[in-house]
KELOMI-510341 format. One record per residue (C-alpha): x, y, z; residue number from 1; residue in three letters. Coordinates in Angstrom, 2 decimals. Example, Ala and Ser with C-alpha at 12.3 -4.5 7.8 and 13.67 -1.06 7.14 Angstrom:
<rs>
+---------+---------+---------+-----+------+
|    east |   north |      up | pos | code |
+---------+---------+---------+-----+------+
|   12.30 |   -4.50 |    7.80 |   1 |  ALA |
|   13.67 |   -1.06 |    7.14 |   2 |  SER |
+---------+---------+---------+-----+------+
</rs>
This chain:
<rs>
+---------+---------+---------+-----+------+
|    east |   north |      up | pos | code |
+---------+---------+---------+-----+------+
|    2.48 |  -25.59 |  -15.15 |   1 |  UNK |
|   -0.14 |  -26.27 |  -12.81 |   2 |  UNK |
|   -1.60 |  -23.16 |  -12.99 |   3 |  UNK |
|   -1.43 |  -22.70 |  -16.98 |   4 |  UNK |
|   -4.07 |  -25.68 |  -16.75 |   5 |  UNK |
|   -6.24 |  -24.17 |  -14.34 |   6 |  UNK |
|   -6.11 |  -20.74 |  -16.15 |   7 |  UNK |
|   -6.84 |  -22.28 |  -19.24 |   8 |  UNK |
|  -10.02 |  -23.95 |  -17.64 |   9 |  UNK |
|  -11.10 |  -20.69 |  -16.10 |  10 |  UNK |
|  -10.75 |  -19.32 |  -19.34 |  11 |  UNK |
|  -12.90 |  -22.02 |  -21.07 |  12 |  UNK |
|  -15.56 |  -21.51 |  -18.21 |  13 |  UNK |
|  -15.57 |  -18.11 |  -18.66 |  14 |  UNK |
|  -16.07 |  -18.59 |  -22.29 |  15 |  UNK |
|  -19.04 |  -20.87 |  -21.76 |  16 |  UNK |
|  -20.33 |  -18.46 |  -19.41 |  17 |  UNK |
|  -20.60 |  -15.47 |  -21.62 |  18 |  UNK |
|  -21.82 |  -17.58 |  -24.79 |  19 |  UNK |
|  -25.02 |  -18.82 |  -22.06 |  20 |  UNK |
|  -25.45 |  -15.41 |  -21.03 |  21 |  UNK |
|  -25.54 |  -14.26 |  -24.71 |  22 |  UNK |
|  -27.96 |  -16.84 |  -25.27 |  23 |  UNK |
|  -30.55 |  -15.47 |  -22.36 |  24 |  UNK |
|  -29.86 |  -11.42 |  -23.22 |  25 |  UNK |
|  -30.86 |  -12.52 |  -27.04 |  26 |  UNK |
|  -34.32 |  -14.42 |  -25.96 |  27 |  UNK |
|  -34.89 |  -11.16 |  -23.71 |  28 |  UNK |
|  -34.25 |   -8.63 |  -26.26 |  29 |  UNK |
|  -36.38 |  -10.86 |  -28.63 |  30 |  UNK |
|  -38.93 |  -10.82 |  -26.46 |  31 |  UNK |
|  -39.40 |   -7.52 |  -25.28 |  32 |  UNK |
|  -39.34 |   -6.63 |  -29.18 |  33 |  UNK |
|  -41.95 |   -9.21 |  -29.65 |  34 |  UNK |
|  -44.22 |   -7.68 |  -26.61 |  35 |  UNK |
|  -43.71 |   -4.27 |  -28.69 |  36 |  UNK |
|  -44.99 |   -5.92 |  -31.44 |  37 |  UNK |
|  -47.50 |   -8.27 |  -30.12 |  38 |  UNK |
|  -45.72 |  -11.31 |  -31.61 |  39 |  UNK |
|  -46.03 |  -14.55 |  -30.17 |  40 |  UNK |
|  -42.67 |  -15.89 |  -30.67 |  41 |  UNK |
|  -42.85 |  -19.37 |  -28.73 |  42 |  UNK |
|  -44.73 |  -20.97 |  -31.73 |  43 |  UNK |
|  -46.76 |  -22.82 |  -29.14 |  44 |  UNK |
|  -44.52 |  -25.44 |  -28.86 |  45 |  UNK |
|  -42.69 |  -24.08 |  -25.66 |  46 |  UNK |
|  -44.96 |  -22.06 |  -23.14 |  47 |  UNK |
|  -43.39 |  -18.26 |  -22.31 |  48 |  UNK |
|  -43.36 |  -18.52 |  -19.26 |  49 |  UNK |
|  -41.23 |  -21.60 |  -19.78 |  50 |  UNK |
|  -38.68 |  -20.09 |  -21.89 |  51 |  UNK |
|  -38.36 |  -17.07 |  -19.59 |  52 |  UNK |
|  -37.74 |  -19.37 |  -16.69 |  53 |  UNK |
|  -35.03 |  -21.40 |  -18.44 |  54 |  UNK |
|  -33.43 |  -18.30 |  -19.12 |  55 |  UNK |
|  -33.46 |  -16.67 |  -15.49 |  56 |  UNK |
|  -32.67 |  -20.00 |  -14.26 |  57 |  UNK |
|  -29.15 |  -19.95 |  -17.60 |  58 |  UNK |
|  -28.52 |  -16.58 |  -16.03 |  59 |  UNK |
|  -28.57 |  -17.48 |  -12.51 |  60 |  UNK |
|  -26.24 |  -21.09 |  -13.14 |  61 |  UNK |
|  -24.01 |  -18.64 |  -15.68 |  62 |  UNK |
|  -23.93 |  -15.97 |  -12.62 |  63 |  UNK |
|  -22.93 |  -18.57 |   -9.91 |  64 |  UNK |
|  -20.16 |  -20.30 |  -12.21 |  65 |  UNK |
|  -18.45 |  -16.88 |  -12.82 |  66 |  UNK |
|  -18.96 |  -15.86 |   -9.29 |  67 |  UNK |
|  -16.45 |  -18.95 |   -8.61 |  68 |  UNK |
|  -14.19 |  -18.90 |  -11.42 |  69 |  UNK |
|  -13.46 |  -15.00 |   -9.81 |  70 |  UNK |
|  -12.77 |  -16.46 |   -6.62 |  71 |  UNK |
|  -10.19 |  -19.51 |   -8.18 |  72 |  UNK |
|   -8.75 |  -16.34 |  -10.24 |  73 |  UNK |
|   -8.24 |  -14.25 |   -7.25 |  74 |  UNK |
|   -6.34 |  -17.06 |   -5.50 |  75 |  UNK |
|   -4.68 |  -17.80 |   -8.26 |  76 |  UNK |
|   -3.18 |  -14.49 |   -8.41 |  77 |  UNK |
|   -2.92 |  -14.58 |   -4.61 |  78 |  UNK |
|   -0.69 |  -17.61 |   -5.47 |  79 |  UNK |
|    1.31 |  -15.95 |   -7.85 |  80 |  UNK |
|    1.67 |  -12.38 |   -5.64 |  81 |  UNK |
|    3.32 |  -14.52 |   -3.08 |  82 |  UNK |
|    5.74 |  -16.44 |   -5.19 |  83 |  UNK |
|    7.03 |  -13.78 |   -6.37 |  84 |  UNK |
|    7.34 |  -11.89 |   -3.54 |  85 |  UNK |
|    9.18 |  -14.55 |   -2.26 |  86 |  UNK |
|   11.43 |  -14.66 |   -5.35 |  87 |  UNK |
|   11.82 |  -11.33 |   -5.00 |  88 |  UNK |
|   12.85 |  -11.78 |   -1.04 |  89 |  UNK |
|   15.18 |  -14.64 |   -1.99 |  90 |  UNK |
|   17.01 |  -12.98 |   -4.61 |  91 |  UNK |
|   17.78 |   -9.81 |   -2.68 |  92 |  UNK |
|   18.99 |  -12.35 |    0.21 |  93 |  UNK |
|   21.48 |  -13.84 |   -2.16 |  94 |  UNK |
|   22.54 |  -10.40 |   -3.95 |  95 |  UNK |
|   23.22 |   -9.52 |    0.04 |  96 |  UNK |
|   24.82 |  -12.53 |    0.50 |  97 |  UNK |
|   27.32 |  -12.02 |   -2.46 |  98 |  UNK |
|   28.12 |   -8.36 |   -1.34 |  99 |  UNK |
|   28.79 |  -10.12 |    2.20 | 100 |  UNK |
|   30.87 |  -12.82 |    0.40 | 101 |  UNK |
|   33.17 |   -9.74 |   -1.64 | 102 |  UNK |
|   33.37 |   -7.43 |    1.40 | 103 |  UNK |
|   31.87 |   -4.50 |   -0.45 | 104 |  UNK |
|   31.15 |   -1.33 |    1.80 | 105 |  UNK |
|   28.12 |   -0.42 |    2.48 | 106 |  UNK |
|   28.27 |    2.70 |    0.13 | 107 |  UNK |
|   29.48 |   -0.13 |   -2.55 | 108 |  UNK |
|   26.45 |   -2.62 |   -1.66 | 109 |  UNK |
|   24.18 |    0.98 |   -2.28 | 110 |  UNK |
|   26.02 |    1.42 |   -5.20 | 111 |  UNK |
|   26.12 |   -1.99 |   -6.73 | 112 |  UNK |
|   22.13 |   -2.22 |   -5.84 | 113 |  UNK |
|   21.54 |    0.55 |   -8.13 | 114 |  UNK |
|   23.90 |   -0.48 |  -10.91 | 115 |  UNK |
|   21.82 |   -3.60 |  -10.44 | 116 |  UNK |
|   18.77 |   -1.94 |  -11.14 | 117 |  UNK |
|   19.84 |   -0.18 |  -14.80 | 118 |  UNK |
|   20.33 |    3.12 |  -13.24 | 119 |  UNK |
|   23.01 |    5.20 |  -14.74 | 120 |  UNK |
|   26.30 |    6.67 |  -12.76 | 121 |  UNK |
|   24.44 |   10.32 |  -13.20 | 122 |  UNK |
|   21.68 |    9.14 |  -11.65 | 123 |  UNK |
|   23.25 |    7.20 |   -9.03 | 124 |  UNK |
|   25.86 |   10.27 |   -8.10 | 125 |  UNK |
|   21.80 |   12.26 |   -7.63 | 126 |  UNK |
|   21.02 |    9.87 |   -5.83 | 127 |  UNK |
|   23.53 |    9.82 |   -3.50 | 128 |  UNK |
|   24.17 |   13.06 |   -3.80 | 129 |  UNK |
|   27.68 |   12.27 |   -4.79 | 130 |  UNK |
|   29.63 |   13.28 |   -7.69 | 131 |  UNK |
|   29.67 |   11.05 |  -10.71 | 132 |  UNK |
|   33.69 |    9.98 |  -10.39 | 133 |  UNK |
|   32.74 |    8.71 |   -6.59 | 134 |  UNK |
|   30.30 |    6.53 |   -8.62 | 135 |  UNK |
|   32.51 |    5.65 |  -11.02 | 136 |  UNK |
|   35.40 |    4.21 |   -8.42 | 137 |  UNK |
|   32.85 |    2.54 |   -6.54 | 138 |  UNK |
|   31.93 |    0.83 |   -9.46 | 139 |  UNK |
|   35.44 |    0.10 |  -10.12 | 140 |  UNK |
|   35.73 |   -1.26 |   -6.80 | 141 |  UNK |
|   32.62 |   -3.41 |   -6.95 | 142 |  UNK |
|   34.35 |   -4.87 |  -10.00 | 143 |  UNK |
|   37.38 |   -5.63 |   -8.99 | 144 |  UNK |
|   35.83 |   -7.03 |   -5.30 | 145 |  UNK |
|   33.53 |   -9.68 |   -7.22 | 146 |  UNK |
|   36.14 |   -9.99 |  -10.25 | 147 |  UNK |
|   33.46 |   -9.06 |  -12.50 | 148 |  UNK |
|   34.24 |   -6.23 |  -15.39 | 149 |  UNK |
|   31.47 |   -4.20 |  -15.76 | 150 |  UNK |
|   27.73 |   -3.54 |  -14.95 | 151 |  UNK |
|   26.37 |   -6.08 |  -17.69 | 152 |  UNK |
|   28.39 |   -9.04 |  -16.05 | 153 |  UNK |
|   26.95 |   -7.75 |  -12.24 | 154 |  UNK |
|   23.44 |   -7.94 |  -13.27 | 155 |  UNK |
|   24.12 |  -11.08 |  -15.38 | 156 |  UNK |
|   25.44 |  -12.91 |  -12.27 | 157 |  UNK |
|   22.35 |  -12.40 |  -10.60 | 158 |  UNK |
|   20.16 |  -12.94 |  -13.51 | 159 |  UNK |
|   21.51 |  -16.41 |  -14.04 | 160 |  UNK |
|   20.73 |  -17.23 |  -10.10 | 161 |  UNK |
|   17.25 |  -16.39 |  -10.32 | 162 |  UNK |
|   16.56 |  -17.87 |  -13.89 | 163 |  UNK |
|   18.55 |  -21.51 |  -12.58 | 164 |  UNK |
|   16.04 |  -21.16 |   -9.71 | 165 |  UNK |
|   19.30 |  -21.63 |   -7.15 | 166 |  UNK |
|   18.24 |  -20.76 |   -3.64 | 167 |  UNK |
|   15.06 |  -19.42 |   -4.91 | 168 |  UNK |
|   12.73 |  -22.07 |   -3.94 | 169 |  UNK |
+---------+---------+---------+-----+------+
</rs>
């Protein structure tokens, strides 16, 4: 939740940022129209060089604050990179832990990884370079080792550990 907020602040910044900067490129394009032209477009109330100041000077303050909301992004994401890395890490510790727990082999752990992952029993027997029956009674085995009936139920059982956040953090 944390993080939503300070997204949605780097957001707003960034916002601000480009409106300021939109600001400054319109006076400049203004300007260099009205050298073109030989307008005077301060109306004497402002001096030029004034105005062209405050604009470097909007540029330079617009610059600096998206310089940093960059660097809070890129930690931010640095942040996020790592927790799920470690999510990842801590999932694939409890799948292991599981296959431990039902005594699969370790051509049924291979087997049930890939199940895990969506692939199909063709592609696991290519894979494995086994034909797609072997797949199929390791499967069966997996299933009957965990008493869990098919592939939807596996991946569910893992699903619902990493959604209840057990063991994850």
């Amino acid at each position: 939740m944390m993080m939503i907020k300070k997204l949605g602040g780097s957001l707003s910044i960034l916002l601000i940022s480009f409106i300021l900067m939109t600001i400054a490129e319109l006076f400049f394009i203004i300007d260099i129209v009205a050298d073109v032209m030989l307008i005077d477009i301060t109306g004497g109330l402002i001096k030029h060089n004034t105005l062209e100041f405050l604009s470097v000077l909007l540029l330079a303050i617009t610059l600096v604050a998206l310089a940093l909301q960059i660097k809070n992004l890129l930690a931010i994401n640095r942040m996020q990179q790592l927790a799920l890395q470690t999510a990842s890490g801590k999932l694939i510790e409890i799948i292991k832990m599981h296959f431990a727990e039902w005594k699969l082999s370790s051509s049924e752990q291979e087997v049930a990884f890939l199940l895990i992952k969506g692939l199909s029993i063709q592609e696991i027997a290519e894979i494995r370079n086994t034909k797609a029956g072997t797949v199929k009674s390791q499967s069966n085995a997996i299933y009957q080792k965990s008493s869990l009936q098919n592939r939807a139920e596996l991946t569910a059982f893992f699903v619902v550990d990493l959604l209840a956040g057990e063991s994850i953090v």
